[in-house]
TORLUMSE-736930 format. One record per residue (C-alpha): residue in three letters; x, y, z. Coordinates in nm, 3 decimals. Last residue first. Layout:
N
rec code=ALA; c1=X; c2=Y; c3=Z
...
This chain:
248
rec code=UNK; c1=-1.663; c2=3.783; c3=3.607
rec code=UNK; c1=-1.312; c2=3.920; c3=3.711
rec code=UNK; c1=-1.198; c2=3.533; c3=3.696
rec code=UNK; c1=-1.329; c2=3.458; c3=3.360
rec code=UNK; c1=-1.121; c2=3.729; c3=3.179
rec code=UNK; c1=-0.822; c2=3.670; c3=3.374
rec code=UNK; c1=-0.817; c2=3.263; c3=3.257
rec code=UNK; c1=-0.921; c2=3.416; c3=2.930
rec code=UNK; c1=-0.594; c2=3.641; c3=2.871
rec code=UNK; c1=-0.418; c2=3.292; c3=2.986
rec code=UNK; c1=-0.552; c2=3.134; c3=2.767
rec code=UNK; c1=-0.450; c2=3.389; c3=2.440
rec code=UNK; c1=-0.069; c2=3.394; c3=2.634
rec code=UNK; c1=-0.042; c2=3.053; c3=2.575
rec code=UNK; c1=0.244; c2=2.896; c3=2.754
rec code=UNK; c1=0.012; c2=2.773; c3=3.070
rec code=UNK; c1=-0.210; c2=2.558; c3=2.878
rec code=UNK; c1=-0.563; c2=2.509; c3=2.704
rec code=UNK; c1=-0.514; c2=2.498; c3=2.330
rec code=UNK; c1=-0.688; c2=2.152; c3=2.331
rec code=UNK; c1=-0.658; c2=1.903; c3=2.027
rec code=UNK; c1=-1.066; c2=1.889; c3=1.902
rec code=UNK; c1=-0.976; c2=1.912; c3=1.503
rec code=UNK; c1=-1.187; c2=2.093; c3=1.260
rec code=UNK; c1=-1.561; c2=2.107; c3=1.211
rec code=UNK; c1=-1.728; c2=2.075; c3=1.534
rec code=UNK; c1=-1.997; c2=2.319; c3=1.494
rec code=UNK; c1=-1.709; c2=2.613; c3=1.544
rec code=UNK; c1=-1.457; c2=2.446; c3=1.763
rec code=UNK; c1=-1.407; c2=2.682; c3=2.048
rec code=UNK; c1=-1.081; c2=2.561; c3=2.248
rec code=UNK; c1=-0.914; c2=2.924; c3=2.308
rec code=UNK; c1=-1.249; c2=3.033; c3=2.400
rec code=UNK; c1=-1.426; c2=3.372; c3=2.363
rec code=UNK; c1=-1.495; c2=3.328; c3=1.968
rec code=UNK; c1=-1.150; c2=3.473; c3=1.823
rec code=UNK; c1=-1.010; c2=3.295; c3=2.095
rec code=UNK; c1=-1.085; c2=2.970; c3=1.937
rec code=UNK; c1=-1.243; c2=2.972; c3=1.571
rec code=UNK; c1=-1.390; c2=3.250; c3=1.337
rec code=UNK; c1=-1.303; c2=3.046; c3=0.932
rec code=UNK; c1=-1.016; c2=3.243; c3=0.791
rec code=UNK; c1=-0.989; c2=3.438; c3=0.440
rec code=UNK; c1=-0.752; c2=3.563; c3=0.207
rec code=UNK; c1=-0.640; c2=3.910; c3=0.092
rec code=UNK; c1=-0.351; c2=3.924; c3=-0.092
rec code=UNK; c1=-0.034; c2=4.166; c3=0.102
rec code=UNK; c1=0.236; c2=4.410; c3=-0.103
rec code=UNK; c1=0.528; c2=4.188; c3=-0.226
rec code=UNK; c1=0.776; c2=4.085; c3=0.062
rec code=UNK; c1=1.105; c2=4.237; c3=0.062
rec code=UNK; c1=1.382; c2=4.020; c3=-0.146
rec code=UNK; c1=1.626; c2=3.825; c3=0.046
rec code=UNK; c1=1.984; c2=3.741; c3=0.057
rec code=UNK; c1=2.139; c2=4.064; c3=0.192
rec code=UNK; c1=2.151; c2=3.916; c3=0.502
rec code=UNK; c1=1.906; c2=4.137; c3=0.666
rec code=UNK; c1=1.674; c2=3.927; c3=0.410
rec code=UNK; c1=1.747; c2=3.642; c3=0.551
rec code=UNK; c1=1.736; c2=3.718; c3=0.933
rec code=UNK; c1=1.381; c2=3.835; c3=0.827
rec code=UNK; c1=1.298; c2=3.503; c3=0.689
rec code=UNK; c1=1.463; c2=3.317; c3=0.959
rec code=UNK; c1=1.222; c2=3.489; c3=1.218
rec code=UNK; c1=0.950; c2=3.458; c3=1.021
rec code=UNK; c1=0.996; c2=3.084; c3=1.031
rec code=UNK; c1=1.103; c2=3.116; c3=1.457
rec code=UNK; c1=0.780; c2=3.288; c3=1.456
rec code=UNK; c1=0.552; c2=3.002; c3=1.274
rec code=UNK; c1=0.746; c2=2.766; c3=1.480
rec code=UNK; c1=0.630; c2=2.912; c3=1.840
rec code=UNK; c1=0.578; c2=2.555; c3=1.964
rec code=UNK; c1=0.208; c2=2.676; c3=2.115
rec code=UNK; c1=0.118; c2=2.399; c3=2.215
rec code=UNK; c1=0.401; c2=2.157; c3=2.386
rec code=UNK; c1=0.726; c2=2.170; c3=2.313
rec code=UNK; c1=0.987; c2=1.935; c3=2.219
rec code=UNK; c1=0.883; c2=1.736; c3=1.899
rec code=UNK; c1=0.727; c2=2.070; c3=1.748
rec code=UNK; c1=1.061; c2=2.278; c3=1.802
rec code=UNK; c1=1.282; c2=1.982; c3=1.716
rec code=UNK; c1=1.068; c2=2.044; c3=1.331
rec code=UNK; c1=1.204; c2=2.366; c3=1.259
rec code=UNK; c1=1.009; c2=2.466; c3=0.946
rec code=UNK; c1=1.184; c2=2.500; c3=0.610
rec code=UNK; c1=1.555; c2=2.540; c3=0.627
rec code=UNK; c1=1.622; c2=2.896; c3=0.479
rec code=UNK; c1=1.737; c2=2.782; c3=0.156
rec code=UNK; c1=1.419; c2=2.525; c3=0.180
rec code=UNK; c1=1.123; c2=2.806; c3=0.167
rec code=UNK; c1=1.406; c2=2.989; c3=-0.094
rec code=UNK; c1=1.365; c2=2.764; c3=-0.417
rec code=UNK; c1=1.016; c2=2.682; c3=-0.268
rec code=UNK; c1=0.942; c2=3.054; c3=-0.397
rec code=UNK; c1=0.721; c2=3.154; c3=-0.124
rec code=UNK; c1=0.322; c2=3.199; c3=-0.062
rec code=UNK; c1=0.209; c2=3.256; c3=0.288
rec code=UNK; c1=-0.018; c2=3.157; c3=0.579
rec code=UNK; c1=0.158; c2=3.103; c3=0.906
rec code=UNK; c1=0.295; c2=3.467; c3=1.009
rec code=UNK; c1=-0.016; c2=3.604; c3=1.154
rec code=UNK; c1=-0.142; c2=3.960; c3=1.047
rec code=UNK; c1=-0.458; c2=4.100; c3=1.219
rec code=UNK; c1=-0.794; c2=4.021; c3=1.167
rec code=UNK; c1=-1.078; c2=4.260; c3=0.998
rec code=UNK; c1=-1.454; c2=4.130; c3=0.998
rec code=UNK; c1=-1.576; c2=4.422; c3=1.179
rec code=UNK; c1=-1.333; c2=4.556; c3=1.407
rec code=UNK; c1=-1.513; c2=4.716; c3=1.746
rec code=UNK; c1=-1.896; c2=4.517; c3=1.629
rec code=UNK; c1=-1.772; c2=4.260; c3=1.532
rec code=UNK; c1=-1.547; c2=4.187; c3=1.824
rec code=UNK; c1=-1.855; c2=4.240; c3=2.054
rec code=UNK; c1=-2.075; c2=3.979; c3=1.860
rec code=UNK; c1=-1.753; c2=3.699; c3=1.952
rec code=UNK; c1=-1.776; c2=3.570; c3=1.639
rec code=UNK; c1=-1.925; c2=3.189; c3=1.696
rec code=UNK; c1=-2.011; c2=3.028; c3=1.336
rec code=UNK; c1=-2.338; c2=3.217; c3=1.415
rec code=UNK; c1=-2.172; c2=3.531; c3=1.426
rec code=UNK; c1=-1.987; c2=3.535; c3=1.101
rec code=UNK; c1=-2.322; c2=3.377; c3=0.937
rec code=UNK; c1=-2.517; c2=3.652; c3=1.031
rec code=UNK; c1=-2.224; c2=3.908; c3=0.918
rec code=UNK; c1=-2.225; c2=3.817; c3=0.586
rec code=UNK; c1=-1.829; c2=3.751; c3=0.489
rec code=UNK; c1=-1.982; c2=3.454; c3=0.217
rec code=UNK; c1=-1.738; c2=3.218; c3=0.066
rec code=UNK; c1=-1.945; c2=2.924; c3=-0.137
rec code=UNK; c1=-1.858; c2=2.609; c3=-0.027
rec code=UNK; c1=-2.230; c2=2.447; c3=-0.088
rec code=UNK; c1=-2.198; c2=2.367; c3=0.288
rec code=UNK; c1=-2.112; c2=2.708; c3=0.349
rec code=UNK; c1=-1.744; c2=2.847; c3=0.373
rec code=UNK; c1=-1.712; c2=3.118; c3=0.624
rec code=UNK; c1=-1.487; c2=3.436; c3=0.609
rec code=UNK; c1=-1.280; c2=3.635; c3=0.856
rec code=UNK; c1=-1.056; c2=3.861; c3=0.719
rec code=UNK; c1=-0.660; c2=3.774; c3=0.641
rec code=UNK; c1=-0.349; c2=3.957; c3=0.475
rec code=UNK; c1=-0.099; c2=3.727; c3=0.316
rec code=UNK; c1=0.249; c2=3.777; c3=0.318
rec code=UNK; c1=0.413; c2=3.718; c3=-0.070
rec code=UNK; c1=0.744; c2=3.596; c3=-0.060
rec code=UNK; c1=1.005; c2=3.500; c3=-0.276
rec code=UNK; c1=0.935; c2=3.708; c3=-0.617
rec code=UNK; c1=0.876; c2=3.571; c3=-0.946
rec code=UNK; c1=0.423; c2=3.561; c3=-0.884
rec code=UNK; c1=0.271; c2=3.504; c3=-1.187
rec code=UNK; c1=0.119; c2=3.185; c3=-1.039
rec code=UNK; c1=0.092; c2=3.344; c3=-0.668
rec code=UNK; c1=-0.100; c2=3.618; c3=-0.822
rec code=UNK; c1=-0.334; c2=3.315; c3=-0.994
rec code=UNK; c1=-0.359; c2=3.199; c3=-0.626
rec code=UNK; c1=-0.467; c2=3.534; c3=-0.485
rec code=UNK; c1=-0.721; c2=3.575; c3=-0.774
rec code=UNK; c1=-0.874; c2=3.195; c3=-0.716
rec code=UNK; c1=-0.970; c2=3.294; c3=-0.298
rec code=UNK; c1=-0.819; c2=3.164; c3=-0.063
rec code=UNK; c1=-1.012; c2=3.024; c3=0.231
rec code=UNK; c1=-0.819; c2=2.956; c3=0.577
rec code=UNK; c1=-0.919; c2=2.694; c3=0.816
rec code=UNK; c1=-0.729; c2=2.405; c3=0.611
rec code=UNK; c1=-0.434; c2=2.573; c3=0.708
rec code=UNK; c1=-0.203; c2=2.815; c3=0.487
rec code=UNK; c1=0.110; c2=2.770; c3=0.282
rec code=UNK; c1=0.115; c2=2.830; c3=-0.080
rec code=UNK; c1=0.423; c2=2.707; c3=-0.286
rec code=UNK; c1=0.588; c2=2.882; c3=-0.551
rec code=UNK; c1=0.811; c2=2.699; c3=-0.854
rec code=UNK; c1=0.517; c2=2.401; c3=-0.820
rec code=UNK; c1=0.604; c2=2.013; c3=-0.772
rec code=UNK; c1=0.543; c2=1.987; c3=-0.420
rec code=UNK; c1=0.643; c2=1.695; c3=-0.249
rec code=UNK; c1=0.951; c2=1.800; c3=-0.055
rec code=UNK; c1=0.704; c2=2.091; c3=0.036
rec code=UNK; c1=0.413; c2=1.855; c3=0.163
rec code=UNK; c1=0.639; c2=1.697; c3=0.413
rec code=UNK; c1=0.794; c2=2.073; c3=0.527
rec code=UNK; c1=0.456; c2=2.133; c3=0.557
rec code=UNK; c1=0.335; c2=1.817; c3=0.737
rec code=UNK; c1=0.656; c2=1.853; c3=1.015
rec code=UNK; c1=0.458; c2=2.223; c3=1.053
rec code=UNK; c1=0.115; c2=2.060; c3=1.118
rec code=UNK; c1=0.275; c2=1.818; c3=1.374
rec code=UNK; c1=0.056; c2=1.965; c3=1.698
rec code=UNK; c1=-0.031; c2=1.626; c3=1.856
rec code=UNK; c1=0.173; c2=1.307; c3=1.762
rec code=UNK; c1=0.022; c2=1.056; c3=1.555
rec code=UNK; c1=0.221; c2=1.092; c3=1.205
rec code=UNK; c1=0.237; c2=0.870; c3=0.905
rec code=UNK; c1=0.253; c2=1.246; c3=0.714
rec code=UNK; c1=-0.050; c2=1.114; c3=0.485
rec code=UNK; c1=-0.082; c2=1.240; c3=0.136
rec code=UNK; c1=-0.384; c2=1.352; c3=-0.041
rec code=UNK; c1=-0.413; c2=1.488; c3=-0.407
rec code=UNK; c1=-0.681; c2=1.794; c3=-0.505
rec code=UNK; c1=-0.880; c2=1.867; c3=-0.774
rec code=UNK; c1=-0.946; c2=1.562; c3=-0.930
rec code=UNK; c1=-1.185; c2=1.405; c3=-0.701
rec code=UNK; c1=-1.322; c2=1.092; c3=-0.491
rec code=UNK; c1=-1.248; c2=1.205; c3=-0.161
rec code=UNK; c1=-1.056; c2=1.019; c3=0.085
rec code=UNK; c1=-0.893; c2=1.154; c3=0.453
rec code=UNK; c1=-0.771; c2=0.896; c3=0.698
rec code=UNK; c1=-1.064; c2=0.793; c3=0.970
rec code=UNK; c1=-0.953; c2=0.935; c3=1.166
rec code=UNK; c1=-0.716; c2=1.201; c3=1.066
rec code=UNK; c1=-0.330; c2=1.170; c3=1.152
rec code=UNK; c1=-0.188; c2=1.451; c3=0.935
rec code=UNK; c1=-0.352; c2=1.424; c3=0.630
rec code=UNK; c1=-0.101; c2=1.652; c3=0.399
rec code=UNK; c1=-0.329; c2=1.829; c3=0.156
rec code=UNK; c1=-0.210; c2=1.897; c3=-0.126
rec code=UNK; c1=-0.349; c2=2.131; c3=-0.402
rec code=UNK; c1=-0.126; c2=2.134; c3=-0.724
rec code=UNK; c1=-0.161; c2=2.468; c3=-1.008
rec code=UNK; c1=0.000; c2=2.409; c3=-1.319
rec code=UNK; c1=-0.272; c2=2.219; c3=-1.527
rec code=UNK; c1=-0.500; c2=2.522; c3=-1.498
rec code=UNK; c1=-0.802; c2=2.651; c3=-1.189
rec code=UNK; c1=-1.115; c2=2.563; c3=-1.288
rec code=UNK; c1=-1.212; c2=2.784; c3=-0.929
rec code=UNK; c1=-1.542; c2=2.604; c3=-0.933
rec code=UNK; c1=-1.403; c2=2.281; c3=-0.811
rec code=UNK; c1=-1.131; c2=2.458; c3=-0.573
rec code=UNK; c1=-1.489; c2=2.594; c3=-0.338
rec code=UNK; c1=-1.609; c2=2.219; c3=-0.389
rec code=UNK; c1=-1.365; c2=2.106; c3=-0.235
rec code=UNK; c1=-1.278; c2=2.324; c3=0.029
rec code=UNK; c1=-1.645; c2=2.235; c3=0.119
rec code=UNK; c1=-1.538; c2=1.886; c3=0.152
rec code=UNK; c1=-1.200; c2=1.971; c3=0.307
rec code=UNK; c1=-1.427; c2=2.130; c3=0.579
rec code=UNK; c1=-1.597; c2=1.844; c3=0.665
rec code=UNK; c1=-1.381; c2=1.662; c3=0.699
rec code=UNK; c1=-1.185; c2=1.806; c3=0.960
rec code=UNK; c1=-0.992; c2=1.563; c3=1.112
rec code=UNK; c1=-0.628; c2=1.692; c3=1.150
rec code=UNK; c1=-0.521; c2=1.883; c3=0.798
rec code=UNK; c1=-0.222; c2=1.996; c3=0.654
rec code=UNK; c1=-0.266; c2=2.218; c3=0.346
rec code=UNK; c1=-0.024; c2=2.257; c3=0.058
rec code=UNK; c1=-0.116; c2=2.550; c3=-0.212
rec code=UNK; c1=0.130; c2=2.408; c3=-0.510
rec code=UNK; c1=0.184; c2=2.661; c3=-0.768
rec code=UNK; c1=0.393; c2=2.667; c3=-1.116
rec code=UNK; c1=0.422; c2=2.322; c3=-1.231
């Protein structure tokens, strides 16, 4: 096995059904895995298909999405894995790079993107905005994002050399954790050692508008991923709109 893209997901049905049907028409080979690691969903996760295999983390806490990657890592079969949320559309050429890829990490650039319900990816900018693009955003940056250090490909050789994800970081703080630094973090302190490789030039992927991105830390676009709240005093994107609201 050569790739396994692992995907934890918290309710959002809807959107693994699209995902669906975007990996369908990928015909991607033998040696490519999809997981998705069902987090908690209710009602658990089941679709009848092929293209993808679901395992449940057995967990009910809130914010556990890094405990289900290291989960879905001691699963994966594949020499590279593929880290990214179920919010986040890649595209068949990144994973066939990943494939090829004999490296240890690749960082992934993102855009925002939109999976219909026929999950085909379309960047239009009607769509952007009714899935809840703040219009002034689009109109400053288009549909460009900046980098965030949770979606990835890495040689699973070297995602558990490094230790994986800190899971007493998710157990003992409440949203954000700050585990997708602390990861980088290691990474970086890895390389400096001397151990690691610098990170191959950046593949484009794609991220469904959500939260702050659409004025509110909470915005669900139509309801299609998970309803945990984002709303507290250690993060810095709610308290940006706590000030924003108050000089209105």
């Amino acid at each position: 096995m050569q790739v396994s893209y692992i995907i934890p997901v918290l309710n959002s049905h809807e959107i693994v059904r699209r995902q669906i049907l975007h990996w369908e028409r990928m015909d991607l080979p033998d040696d490519v895995e999809i997981i998705i690691m069902d987090d908690g969903s209710d009602p658990p996760l089941k679709f009848d298909t092929d293209v993808v295999t679901i395992h449940k983390t057995n967990e009910t806490r809130p914010w556990t999405s890094s405990v289900a990657r290291n989960r879905g890592a001691e699963i994966a079969k594949g020499r590279n894995l593929i880290m990214a949320d179920v919010d986040f559309i890649i595209p068949k050429d990144v994973i066939m790079r990943v494939r090829d890829f004999h490296g240890q990490k690749i960082q992934f650039s993102r855009q925002f993107g939109v999976l219909d319900e026929q999950g085909n990816l379309t960047q239009e900018k009607e769509v952007l905005l009714a899935y809840g693009l703040d219009p002034e955003r689009y109109a400053k940056r288009g549909p460009k994002l900046s980098f965030h250090p949770n979606h990835y490909a890495m040689s699973k050789k070297v995602f558990f050399e490094i230790g994986g994800y800190d899971e007493k970081l998710v157990f003992s703080r409440l949203y954000p954790q700050g585990e997708d630094n602390l990861f980088k973090r290691r990474w970086h302190q890895w390389v400096e050692a001397g151990k690691g490789e610098a990170e191959e030039p950046q593949a484009m992927v794609y991220m469904f508008p959500s939260g702050q991105f659409c004025g509110d830390v909470d915005y669900n676009p139509m309801g299609l991923f998970h309803d945990l709240s984002r709303k507290n005093e250690h993060n810095v994107f709610y308290e940006r709109q706590l000030r924003r609201e108050a000089k209105k």
